[in-house]
The first five atom37 places (N, CA, C, CB, O) and aatype in JSON, in Angstrom:
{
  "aatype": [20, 20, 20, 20, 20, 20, 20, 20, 20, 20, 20, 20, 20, 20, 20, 20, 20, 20, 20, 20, 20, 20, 20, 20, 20, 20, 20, 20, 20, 20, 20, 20, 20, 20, 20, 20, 20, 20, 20, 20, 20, 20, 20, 20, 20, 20, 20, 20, 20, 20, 20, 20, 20, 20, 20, 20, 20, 20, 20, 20, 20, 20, 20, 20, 20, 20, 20, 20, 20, 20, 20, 20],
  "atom_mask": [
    [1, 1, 1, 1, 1],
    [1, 1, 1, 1, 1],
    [1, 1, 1, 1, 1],
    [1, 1, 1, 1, 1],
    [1, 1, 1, 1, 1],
    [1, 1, 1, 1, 1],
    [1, 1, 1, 1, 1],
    [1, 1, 1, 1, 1],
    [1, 1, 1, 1, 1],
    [1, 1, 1, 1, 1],
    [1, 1, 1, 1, 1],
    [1, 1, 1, 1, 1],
    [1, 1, 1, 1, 1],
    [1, 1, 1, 1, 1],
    [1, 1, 1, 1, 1],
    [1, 1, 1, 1, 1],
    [1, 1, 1, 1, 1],
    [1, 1, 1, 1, 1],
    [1, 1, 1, 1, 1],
    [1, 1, 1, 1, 1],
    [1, 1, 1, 1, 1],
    [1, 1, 1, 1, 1],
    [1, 1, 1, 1, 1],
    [1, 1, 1, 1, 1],
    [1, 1, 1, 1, 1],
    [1, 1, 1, 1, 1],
    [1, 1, 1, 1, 1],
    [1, 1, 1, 1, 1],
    [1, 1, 1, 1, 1],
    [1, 1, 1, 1, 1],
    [1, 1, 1, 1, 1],
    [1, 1, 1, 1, 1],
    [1, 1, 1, 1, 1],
    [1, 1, 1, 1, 1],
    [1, 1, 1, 1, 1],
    [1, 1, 1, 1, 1],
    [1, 1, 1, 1, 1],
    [1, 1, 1, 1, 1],
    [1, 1, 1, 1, 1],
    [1, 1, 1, 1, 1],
    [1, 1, 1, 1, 1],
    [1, 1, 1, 1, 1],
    [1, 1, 1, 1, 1],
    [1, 1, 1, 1, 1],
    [1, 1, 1, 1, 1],
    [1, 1, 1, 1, 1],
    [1, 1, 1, 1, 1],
    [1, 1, 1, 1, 1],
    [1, 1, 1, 1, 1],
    [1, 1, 1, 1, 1],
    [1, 1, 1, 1, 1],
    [1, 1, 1, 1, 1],
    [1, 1, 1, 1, 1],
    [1, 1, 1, 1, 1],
    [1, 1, 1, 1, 1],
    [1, 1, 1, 1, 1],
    [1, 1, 1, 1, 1],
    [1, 1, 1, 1, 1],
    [1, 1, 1, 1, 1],
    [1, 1, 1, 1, 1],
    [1, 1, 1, 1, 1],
    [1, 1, 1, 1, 1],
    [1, 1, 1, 1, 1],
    [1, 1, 1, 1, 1],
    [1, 1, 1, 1, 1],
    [1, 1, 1, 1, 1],
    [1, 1, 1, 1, 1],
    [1, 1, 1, 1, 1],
    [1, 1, 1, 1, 1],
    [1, 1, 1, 1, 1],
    [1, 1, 1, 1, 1],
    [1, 1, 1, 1, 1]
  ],
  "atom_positions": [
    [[-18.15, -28.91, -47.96], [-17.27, -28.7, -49.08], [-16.89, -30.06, -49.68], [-16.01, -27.92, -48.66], [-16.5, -30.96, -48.94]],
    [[-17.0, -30.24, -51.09], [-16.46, -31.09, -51.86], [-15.08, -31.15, -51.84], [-16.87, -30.92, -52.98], [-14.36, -30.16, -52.03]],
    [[-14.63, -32.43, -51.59], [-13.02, -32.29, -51.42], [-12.82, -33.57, -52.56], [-12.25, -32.61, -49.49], [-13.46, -34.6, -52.34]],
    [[-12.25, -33.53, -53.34], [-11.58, -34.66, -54.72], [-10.48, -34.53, -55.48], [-12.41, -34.79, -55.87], [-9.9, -33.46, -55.64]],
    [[-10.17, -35.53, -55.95], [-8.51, -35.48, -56.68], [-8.95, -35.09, -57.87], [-7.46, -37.0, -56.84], [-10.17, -35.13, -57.96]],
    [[-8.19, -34.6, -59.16], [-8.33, -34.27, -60.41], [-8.71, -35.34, -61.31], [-7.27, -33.7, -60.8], [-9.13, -35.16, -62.45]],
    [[-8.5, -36.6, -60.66], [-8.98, -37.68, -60.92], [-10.85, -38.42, -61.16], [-8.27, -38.1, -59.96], [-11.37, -39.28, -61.87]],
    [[-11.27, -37.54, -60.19], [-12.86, -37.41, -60.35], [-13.55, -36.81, -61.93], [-13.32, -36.25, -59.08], [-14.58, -37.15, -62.5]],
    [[-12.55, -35.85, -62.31], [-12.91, -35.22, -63.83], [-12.49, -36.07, -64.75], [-12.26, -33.83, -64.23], [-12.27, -35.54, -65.84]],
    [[-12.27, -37.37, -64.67], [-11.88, -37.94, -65.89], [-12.91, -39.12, -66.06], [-10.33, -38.41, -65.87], [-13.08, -40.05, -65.28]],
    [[-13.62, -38.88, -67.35], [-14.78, -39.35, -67.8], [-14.44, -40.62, -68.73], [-15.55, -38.23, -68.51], [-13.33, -41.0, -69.1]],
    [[-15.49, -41.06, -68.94], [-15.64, -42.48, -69.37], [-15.27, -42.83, -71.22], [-17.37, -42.84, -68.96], [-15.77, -42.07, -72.05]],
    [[-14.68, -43.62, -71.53], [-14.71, -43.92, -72.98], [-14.26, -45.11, -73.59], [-14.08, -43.05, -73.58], [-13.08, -45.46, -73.68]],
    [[-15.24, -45.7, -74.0], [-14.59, -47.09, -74.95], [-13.66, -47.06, -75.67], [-15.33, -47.67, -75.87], [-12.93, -48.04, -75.83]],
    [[-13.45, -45.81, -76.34], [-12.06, -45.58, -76.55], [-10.81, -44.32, -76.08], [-12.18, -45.58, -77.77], [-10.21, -43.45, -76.71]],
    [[-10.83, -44.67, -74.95], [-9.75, -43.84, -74.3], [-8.87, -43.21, -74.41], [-9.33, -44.11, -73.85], [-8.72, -43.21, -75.63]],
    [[-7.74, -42.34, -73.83], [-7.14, -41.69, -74.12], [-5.81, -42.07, -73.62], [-7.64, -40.71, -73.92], [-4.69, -42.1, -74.12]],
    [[-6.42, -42.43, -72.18], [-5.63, -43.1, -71.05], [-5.98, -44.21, -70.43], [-5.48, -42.36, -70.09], [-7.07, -44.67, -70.75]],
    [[-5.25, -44.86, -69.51], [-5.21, -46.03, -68.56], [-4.94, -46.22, -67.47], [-4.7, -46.71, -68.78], [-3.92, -45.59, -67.18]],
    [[-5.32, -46.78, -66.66], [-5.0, -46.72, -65.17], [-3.65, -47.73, -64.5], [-6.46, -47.19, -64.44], [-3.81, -48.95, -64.55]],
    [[-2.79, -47.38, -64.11], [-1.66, -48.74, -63.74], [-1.78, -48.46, -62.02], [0.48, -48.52, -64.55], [-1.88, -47.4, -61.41]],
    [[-1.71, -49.93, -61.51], [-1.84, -49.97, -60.13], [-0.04, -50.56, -60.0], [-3.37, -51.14, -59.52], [0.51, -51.6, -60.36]],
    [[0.47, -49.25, -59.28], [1.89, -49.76, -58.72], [1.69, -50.5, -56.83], [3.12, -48.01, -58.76], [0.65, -50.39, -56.19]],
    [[2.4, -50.89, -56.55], [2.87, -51.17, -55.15], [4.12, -50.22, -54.68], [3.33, -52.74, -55.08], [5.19, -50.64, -55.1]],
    [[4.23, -48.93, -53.85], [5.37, -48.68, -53.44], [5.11, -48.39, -51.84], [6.0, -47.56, -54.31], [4.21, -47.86, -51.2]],
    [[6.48, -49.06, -51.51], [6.57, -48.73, -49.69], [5.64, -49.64, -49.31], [6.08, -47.05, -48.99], [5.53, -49.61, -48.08]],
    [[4.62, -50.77, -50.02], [3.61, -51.41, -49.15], [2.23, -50.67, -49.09], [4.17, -51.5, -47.73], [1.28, -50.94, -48.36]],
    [[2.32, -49.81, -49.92], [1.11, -49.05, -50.57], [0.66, -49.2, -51.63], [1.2, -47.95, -50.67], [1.63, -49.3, -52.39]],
    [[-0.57, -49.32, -52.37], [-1.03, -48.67, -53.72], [-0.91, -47.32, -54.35], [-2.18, -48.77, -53.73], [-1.34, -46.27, -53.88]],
    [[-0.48, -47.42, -55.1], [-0.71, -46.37, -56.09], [-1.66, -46.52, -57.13], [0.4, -46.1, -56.7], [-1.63, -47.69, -57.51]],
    [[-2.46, -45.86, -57.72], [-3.09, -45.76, -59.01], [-2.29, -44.5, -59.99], [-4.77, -45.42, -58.7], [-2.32, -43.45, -59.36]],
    [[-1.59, -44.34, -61.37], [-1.05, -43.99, -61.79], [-2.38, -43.53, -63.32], [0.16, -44.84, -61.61], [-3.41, -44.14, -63.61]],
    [[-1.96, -42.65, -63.81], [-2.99, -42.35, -65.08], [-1.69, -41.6, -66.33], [-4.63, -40.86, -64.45], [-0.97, -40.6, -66.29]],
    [[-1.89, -42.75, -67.39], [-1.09, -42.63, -68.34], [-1.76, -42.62, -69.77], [-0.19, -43.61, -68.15], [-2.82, -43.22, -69.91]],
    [[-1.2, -42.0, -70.78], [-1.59, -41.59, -71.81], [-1.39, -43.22, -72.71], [-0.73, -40.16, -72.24], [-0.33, -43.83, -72.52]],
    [[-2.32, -43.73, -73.53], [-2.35, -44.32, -74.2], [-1.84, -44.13, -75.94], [-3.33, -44.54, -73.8], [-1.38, -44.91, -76.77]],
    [[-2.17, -42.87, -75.96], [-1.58, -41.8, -77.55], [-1.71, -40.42, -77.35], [-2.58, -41.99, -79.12], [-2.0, -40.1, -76.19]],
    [[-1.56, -39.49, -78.19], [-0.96, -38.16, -77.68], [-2.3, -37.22, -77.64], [0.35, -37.5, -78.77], [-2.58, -36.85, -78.78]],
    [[-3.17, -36.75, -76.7], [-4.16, -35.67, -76.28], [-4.0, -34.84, -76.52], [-4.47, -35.42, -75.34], [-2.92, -34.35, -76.21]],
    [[-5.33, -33.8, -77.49], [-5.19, -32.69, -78.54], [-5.43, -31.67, -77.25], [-6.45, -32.64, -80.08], [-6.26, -31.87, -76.37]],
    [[-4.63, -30.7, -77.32], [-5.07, -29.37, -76.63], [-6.45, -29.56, -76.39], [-4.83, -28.02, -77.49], [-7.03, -29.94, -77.4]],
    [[-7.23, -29.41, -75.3], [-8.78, -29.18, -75.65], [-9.62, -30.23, -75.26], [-9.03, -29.01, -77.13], [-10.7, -30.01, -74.71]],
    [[-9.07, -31.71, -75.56], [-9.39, -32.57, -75.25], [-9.84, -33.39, -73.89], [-8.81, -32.78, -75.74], [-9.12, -33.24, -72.9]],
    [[-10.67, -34.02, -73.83], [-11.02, -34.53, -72.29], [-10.09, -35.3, -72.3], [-12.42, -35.24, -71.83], [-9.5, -35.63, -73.33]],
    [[-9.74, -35.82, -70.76], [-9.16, -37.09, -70.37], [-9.75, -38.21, -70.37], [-8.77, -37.08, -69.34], [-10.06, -38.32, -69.18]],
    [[-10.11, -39.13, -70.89], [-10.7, -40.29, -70.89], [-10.49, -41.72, -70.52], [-10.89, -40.3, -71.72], [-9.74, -42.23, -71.34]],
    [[-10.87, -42.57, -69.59], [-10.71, -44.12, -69.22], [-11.87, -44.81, -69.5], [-10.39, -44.4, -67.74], [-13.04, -44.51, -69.28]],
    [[-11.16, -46.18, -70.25], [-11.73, -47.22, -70.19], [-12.84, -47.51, -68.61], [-10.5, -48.14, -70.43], [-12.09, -48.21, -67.94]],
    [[-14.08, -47.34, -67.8], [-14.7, -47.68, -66.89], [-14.49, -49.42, -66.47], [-16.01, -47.19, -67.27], [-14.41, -49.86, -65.32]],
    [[-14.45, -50.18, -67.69], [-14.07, -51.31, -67.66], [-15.42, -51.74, -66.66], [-12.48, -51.48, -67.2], [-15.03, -51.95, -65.51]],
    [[-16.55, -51.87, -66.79], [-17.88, -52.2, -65.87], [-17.81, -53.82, -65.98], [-19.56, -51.47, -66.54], [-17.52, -54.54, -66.94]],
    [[-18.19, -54.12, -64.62], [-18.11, -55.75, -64.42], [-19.63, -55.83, -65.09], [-17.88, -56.48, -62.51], [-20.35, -54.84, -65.16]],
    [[-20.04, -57.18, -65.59], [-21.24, -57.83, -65.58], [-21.13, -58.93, -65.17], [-21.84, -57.9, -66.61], [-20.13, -59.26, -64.53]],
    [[-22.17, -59.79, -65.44], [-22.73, -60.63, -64.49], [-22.27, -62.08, -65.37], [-24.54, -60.29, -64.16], [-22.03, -63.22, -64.98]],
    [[-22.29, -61.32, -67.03], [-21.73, -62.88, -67.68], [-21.11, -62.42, -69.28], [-23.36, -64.31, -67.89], [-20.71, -61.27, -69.16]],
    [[-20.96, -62.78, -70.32], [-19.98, -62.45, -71.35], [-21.56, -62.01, -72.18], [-18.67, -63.92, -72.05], [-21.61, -60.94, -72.78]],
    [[-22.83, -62.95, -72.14], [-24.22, -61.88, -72.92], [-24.52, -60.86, -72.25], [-25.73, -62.49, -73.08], [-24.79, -59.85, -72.9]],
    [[-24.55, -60.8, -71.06], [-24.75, -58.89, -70.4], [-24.01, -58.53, -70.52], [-24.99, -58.27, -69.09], [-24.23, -57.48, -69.93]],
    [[-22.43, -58.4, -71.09], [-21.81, -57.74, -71.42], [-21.6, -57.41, -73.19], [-20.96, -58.15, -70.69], [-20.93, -56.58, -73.81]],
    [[-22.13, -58.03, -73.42], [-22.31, -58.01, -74.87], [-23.42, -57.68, -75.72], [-22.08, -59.02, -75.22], [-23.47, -57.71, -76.94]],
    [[-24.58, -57.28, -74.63], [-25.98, -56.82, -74.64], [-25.63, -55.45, -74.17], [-27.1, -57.67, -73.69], [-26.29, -54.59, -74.75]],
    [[-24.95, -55.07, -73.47], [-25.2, -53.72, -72.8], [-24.61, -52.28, -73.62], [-24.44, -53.84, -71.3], [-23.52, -51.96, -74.09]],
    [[-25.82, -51.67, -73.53], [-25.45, -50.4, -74.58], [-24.15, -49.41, -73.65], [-27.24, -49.21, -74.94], [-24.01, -49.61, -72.45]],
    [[-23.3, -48.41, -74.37], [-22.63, -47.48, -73.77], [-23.35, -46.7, -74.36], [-21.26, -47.34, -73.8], [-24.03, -46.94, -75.36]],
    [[-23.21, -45.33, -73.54], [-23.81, -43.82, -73.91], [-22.82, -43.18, -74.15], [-24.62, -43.0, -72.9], [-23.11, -41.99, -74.24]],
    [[-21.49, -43.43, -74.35], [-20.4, -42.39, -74.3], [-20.29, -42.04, -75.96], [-18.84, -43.05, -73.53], [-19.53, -41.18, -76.42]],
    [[-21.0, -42.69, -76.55], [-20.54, -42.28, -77.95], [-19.46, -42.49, -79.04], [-20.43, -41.34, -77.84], [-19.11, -41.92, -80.07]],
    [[-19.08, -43.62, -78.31], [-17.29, -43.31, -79.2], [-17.97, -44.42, -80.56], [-15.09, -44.3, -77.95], [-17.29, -44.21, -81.56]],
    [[-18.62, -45.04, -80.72], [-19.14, -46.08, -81.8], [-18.19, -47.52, -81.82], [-19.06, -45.28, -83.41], [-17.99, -48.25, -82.8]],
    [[-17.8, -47.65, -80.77], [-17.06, -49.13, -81.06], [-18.06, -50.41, -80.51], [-15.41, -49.21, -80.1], [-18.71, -50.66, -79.49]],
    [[-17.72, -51.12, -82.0], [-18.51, -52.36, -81.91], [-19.55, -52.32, -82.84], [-19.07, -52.59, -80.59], [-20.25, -53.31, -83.06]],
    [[-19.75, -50.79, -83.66], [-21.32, -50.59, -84.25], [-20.45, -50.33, -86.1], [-22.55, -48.62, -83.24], [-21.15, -50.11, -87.08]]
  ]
}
């Protein structure tokens, strides 16, 4: 059995919906997921993936598939 947080369904987007905040409480992490502007009924949840590369031209070479058109 697949066992995952609701957190696994939230898909990728250059331009997002939401954001991720890393708190500290009790000496723990938290990861927190907050709205960046207001989500239409219907709508996916979306985060920035934020993908490391290797230097500022592979990152500036590298295509996204998500569709949102930023940068084009």
């Amino acid at each position: 059995m697949h066992k995952a947080t609701y957190a696994s369904r939230i898909c990728h987007s250059c331009r997002p919906n939401c954001e991720a905040k890393v708190t500290a409480i009790d000496d723990r992490y938290q990861i927190g997921i907050y709205t960046v502007r207001k989500i239409q009924y219907g709508e996916e949840i979306t985060l920035d993936y934020n993908s490391i590369k290797e230097s500022k031209e592979e990152y500036e070479a590298s295509d996204c598939l998500c569709g949102s058109q930023v940068g084009q």
